[in-house]
C-alpha positions in Angstrom: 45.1 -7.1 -30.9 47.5 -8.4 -33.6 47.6 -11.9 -34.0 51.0 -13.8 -33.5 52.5 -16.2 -36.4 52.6 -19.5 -34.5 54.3 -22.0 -35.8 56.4 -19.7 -38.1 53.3 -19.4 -40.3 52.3 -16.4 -42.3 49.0 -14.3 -41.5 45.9 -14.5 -43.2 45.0 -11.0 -44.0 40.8 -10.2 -43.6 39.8 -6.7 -45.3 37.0 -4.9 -43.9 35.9 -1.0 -44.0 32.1 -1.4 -43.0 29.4 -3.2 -41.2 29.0 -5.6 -43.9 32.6 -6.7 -44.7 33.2 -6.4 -40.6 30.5 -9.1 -40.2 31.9 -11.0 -42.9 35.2 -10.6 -41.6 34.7 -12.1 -38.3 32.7 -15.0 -39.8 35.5 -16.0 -42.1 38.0 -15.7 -39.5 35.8 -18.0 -37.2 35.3 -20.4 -40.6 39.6 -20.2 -40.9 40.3 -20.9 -37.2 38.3 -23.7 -36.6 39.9 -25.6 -39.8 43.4 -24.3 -38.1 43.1 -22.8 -34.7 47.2 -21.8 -35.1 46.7 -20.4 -38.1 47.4 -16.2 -37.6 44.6 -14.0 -39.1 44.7 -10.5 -39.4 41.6 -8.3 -39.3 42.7 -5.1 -40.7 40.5 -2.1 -41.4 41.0 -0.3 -44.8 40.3 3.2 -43.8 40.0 4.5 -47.5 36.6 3.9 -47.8 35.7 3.5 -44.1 31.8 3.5 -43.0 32.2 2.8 -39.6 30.6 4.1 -36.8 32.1 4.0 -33.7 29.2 2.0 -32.2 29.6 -0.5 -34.5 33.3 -1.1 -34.1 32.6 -1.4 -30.9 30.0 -3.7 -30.8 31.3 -6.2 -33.7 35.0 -6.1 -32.8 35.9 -4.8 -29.1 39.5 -5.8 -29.3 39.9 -3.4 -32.1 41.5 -4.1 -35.4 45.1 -5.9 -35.6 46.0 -3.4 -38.6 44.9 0.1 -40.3 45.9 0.1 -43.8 45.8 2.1 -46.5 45.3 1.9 -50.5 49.4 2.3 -50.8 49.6 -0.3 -47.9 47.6 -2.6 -49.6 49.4 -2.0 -52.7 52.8 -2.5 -50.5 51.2 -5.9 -48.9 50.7 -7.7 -52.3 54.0 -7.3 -53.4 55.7 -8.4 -50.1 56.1 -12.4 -49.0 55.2 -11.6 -45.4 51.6 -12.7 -46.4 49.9 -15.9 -47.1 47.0 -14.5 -48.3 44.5 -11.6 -48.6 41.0 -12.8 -48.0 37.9 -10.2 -49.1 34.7 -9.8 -49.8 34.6 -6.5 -52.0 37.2 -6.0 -54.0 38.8 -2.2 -53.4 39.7 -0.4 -56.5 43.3 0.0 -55.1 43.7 -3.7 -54.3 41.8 -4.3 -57.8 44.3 -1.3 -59.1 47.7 -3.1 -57.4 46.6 -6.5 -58.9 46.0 -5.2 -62.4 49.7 -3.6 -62.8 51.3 -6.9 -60.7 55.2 -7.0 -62.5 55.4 -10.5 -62.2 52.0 -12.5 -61.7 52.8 -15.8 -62.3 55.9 -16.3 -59.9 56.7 -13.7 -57.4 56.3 -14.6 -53.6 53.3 -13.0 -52.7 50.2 -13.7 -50.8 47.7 -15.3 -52.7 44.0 -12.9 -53.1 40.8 -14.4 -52.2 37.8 -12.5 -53.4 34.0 -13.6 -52.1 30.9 -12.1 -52.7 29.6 -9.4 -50.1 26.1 -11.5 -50.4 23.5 -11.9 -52.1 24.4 -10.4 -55.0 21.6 -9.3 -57.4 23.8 -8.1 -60.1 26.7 -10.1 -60.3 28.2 -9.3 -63.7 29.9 -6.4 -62.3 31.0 -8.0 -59.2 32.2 -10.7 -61.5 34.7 -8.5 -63.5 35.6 -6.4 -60.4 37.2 -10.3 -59.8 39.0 -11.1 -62.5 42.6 -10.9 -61.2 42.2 -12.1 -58.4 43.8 -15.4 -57.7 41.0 -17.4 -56.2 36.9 -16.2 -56.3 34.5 -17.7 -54.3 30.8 -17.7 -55.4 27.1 -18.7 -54.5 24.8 -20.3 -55.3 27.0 -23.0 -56.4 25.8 -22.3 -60.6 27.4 -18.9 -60.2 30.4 -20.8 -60.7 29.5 -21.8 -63.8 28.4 -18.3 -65.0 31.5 -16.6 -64.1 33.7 -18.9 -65.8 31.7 -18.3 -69.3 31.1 -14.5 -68.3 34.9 -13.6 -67.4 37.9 -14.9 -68.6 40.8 -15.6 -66.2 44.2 -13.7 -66.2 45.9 -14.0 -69.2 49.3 -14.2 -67.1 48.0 -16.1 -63.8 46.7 -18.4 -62.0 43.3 -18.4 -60.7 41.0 -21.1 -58.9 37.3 -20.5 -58.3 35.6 -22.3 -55.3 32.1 -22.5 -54.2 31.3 -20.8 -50.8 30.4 -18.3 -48.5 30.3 -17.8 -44.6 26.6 -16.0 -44.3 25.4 -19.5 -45.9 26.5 -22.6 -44.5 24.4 -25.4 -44.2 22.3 -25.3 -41.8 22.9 -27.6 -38.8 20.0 -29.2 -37.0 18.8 -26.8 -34.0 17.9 -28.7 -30.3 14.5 -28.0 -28.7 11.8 -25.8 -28.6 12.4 -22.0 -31.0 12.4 -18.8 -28.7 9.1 -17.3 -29.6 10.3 -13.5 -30.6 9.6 -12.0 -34.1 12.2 -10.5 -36.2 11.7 -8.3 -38.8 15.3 -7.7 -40.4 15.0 -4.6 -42.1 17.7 -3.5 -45.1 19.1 -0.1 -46.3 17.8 -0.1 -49.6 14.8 -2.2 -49.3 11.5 -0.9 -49.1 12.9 1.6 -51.5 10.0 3.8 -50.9 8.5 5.4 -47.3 4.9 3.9 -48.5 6.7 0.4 -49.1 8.7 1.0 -45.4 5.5 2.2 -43.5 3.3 -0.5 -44.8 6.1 -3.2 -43.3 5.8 -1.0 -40.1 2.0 -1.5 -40.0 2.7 -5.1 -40.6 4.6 -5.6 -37.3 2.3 -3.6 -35.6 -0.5 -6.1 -36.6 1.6 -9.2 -35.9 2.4 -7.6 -32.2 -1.5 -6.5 -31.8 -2.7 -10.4 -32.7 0.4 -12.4 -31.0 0.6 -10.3 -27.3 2.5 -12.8 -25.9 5.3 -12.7 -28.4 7.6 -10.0 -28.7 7.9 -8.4 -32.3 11.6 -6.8 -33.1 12.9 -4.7 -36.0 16.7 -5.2 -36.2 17.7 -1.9 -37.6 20.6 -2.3 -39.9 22.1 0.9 -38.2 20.9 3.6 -36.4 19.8 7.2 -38.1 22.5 9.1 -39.4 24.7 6.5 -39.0 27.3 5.5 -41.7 26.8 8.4 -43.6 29.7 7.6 -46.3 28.0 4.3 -46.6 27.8 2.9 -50.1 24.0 1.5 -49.2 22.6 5.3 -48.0 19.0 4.9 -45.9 16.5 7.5 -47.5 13.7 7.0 -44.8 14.8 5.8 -41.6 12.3 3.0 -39.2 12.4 4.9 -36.3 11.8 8.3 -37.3 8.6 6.5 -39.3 7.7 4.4 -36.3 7.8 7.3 -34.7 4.7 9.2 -36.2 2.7 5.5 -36.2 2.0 6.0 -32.1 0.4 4.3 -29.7 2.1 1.4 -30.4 1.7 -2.3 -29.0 3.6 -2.4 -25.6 5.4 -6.0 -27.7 6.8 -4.0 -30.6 10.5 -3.0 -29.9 13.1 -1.6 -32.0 16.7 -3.0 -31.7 20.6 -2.6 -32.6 21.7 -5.8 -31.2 24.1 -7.9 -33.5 22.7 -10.6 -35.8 24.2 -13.1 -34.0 22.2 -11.8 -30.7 19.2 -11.7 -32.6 19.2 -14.9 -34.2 19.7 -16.5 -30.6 16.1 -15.0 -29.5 14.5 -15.5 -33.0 11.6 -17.4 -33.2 10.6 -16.5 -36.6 12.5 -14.0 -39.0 10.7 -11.7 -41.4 12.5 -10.1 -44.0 12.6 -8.6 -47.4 15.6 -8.3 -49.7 18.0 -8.7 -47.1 21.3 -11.1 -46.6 19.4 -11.9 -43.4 17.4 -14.3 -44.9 20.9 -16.4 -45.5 21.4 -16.2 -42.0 18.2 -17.1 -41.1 18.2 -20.4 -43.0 21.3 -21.2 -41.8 20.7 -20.6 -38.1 17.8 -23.2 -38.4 15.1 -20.5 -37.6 11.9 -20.1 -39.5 12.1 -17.7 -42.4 9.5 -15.2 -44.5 11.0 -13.9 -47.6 8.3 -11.1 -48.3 8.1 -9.1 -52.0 4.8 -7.9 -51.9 5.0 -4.8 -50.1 3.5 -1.5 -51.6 5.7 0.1 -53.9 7.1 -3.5 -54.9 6.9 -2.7 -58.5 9.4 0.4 -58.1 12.1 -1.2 -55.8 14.9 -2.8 -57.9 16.0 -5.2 -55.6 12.7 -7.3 -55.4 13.2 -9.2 -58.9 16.5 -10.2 -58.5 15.4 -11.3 -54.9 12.4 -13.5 -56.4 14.5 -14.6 -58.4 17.0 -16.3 -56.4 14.3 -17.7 -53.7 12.0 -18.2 -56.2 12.7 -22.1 -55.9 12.9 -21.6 -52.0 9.5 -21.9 -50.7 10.4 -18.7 -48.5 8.7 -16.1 -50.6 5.6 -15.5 -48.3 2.2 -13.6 -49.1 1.0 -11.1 -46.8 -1.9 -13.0 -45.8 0.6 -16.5 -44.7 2.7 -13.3 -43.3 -0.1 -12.6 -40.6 -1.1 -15.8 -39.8 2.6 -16.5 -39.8 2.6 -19.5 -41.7 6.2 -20.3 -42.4 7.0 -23.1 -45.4 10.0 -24.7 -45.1 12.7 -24.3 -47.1 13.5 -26.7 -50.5 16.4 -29.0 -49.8 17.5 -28.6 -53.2 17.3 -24.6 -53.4 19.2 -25.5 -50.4 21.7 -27.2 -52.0 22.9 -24.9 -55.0 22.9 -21.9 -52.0 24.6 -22.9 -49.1 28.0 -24.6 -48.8 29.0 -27.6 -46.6 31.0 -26.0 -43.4 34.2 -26.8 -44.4 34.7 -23.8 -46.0 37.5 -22.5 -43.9 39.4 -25.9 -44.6 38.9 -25.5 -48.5 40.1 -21.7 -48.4 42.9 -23.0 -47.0 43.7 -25.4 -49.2 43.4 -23.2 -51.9 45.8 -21.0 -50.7 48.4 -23.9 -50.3 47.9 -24.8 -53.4 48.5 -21.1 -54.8 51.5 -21.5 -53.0 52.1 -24.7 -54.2 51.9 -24.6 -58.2 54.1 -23.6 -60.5 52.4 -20.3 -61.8 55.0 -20.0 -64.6 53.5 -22.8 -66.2 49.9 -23.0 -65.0 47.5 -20.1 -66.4 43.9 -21.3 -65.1 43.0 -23.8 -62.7 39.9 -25.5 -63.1 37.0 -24.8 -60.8 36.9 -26.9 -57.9 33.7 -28.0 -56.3 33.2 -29.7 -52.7 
């Protein structure tokens, strides 16, 4: 449960309210203890806008949260000094709200508000506004920075720091030995938009379990049906209902629930299609197939801002590499501009300090700072 402030130091406050933000959550807090194992971080569950399942509470955090807030609590936490900072990777309209009407921006004793990304994001400019007062924004790939400095200007009356960054895309650290030989196929919410577009991935696992018997062939549902019904990414045609209807099926060819990090310890290979996964795939050091051409491709509206961002990758696969799983790797300088060096719990740190630090009555913008 709640974490204790050793050393006299104030708590590090993580936001989370569903799967996504969880997982991000308990990455940042692993990214924030390793720079400073005494540092105390909070993961607190706003329960406004809550899509949680029990399941998945469960399974991504079994000690339960260390706080329930709500939008006045939040409110209440960024005017108080109890807090160092607020760390977050969406940006609630009643933290966004609180920060907007702040009485006294530039000098009041409060903890400082770190917005990320919730991913990959494939159309920033709103995320980028949603982030204008906050104090410090990370972003990725690393020429987003760029782009939101000429897209949004900073607080007229504050301070604010931009950094480069995200947990879900670290570099990627060597890996030991020989892969596990499993096949994943990450699936996401949105993506296939259409049930043509989600059976014709089906039919692809079934072929890549029907030629590789000696492999097994997973599909790593994002959740389970009916699940997270108040959801902001809703599920129109569910795998398993879809797998369903495709029997007999190869003996290989399993559904799962397991957590990312579970899977990525047995994955061999990862298959995926507009997902975050691919991040985590790259990073984890495993083989990864970025495939677009799906049917229905044309319709979906995530697929161009996908090929867009791994179009320099390599990763974007044809169906025909797909089944004969040929796997390219990855550019090492699309590599580069997306993933950060893993000190990234160290620099948040340091940019709270200096939040803490500077004399905000005199300081309106802080240049971006780059690793």
């Amino acid at each position: 449960m709640a974490s204790g402030c050793g050393d006299g130091q104030k708590p590090l406050t993580l936001l989370f309210s569903d799967d996504s933000t969880l997982i991000f959550a308990r990455r940042m807090r692993e990214e924030l203890q390793g720079a400073d194992p005494r540092r105390p971080v909070e993961m607190t569950h706003f329960k406004d806008e809550t899509a949680l399942s029990s399941r998945q509470l469960d399974q991504l955090l079994p000690e339960g949260p260390d706080r329930v807030v709500t939008g006045a609590d939040l409110a209440a936490d960024l005017a108080s000094p109890e807090r160092d900072a607020i760390i977050t990777s969406r940006v609630y309209g009643a933290l966004d709200d609180a920060l907007r009407v702040l009485p006294d921006r530039r000098s009041s004793p409060r903890p400082c508000v770190v917005a990320f990304l919730g991913g990959l994001d494939f159309f920033p400019e709103q995320g980028f506004q949603r982030r204008r007062f906050c104090d410090a924004v990370y972003l990725f790939p690393r020429s987003a920075v760029t782009v939101f400095r000429r897209a949004v200007a900073p607080p007229e009356d504050g301070w604010q720091e931009l950094g480069f960054g995200h947990p879900a895309a670290l570099m990627p650290e060597a890996t030991d030995g020989d892969l596990p030989r499993d096949i994943f196929f990450f699936t996401q919410a949105l993506s296939p938009a259409t049930k043509r577009g989600r059976v014709h991935m089906l039919r692809v696992m079934i072929a890549l379990a029907r030629a590789y018997p000696n492999r097994t062939v997973w599909i790593k549902l994002r959740h389970l049906p009916d699940e997270n019904r108040n959801h902001l990414h809703q599920e129109r045609h569910d795998y398993p209902s879809l797998l369903a209807a495709m029997s007999p099926l190869p003996l290989n060819l399993r559904l799962t629930d397991m957590t990312m990090e579970e899977a990525l310890e047995q994955t061999g290979l990862g298959i995926t299609c507009t997902s975050t996964a691919a991040l985590d795939l790259v990073r984890a050091g495993r083989p990864c197939m970025v495939h677009l051409d799906f049917v229905d491709a044309y319709v979906d509206p995530l697929v161009p801002p996908m090929r867009r961002l791994f179009a320099a990758s390599r990763l974007i696969t044809p169906l025909e590499d797909l089944l004969d799983l040929k796997a390219t790797p990855h550019d090492p300088d699309w590599l580069a501009d997306m993933f950060c060096p893993r000190d990234l719990g160290r620099r948040v740190l340091d940019t709270v300090a200096r939040f803490h630090a500077a004399d905000r009555s005199q300081i309106q913008d802080r240049p971006s700072v780059a690793p």
